[in-house]
TORBA-270498 format. One record per residue (C-alpha): x, y, z. Coordinates in steps of 0.5 Angstrom, whole numbers, padded with zeros to 4 digits, always signed. Layout:
N
XYZ...
This chain:
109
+0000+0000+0000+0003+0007-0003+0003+0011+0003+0005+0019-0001+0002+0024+0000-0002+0026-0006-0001+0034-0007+0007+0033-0005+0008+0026-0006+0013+0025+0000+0012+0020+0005+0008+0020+0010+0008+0015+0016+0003+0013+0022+0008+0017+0026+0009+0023+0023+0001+0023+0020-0003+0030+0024-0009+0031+0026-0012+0038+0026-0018+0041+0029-0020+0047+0021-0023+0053+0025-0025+0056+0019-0029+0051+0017-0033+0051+0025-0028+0047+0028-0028+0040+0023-0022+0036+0025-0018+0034+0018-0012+0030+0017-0006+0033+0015+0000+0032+0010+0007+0034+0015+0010+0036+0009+0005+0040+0006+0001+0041+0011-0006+0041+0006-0011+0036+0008-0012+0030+0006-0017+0023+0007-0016+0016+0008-0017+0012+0001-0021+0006+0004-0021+0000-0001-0026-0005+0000-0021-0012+0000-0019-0009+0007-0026-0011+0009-0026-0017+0006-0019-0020+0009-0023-0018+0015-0028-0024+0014-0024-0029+0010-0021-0030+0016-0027-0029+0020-0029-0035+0015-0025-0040+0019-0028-0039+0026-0034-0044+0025-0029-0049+0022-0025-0049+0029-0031-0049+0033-0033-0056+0029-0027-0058+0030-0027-0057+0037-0033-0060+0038-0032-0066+0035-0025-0068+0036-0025-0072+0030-0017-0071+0027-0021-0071+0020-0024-0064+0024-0018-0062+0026-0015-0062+0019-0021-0059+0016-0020-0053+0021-0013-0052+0019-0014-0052+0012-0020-0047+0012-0015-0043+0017-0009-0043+0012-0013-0042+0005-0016-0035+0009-0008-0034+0012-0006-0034+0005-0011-0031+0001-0010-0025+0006-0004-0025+0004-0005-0025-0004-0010-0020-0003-0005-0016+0001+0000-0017-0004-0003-0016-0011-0009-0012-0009-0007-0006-0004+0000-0007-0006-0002-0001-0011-0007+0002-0007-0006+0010-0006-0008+0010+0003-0009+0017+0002-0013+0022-0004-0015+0029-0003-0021+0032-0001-0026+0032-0005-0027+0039-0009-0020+0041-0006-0015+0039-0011
């Protein structure tokens, strides 16, 4: 996940990353560049939700497993749990590899 600013393109970090309080805008607080100090929002694309509930997906597996103690379970469970591991993984990798974290406001370029 590309983490530039998109107005100065410089890196920007969690650390770094300010929050800060608009008062001509009657006090709405608003991400800022600490480079360029403009403002800019989270770019939050939808496969973060989804890695989310891929790896949600194995719980019931490992509730069934635990349940029935059956080592035919236990193998099930493991395989449901390493496919989303790796299917987060994949999705990390391809999809928010190239993803920008960080767009301008809209109607403020």
């Amino acid at each position: 996940m590309l983490w530039n600013c998109p107005h100065c393109q410089q890196p920007i970090t969690q650390k770094t990353l300010k929050m800060v309080k608009l008062e001509a805008e009657g006090g709405r607080r608003a991400l800022q560049c600490p480079a360029c100090n403009q403002e800019v929002e989270m770019n939050v694309h939808s496969a973060e939700y989804w890695q989310l509930l891929i790896m949600l997906a194995g719980l019931p597996f490992l509730w069934w497993a635990s349940k029935t103690g059956s080592d035919f379970a236990m193998v099930v469970a493991g395989a449901v749990v390493a496919a989303g591991i790796f299917s987060t993984l994949y999705v990390r990798k391809r999809i928010l590899g190239p993803w920008k974290r960080f767009r301008a406001p809209a109607g403020k370029t």
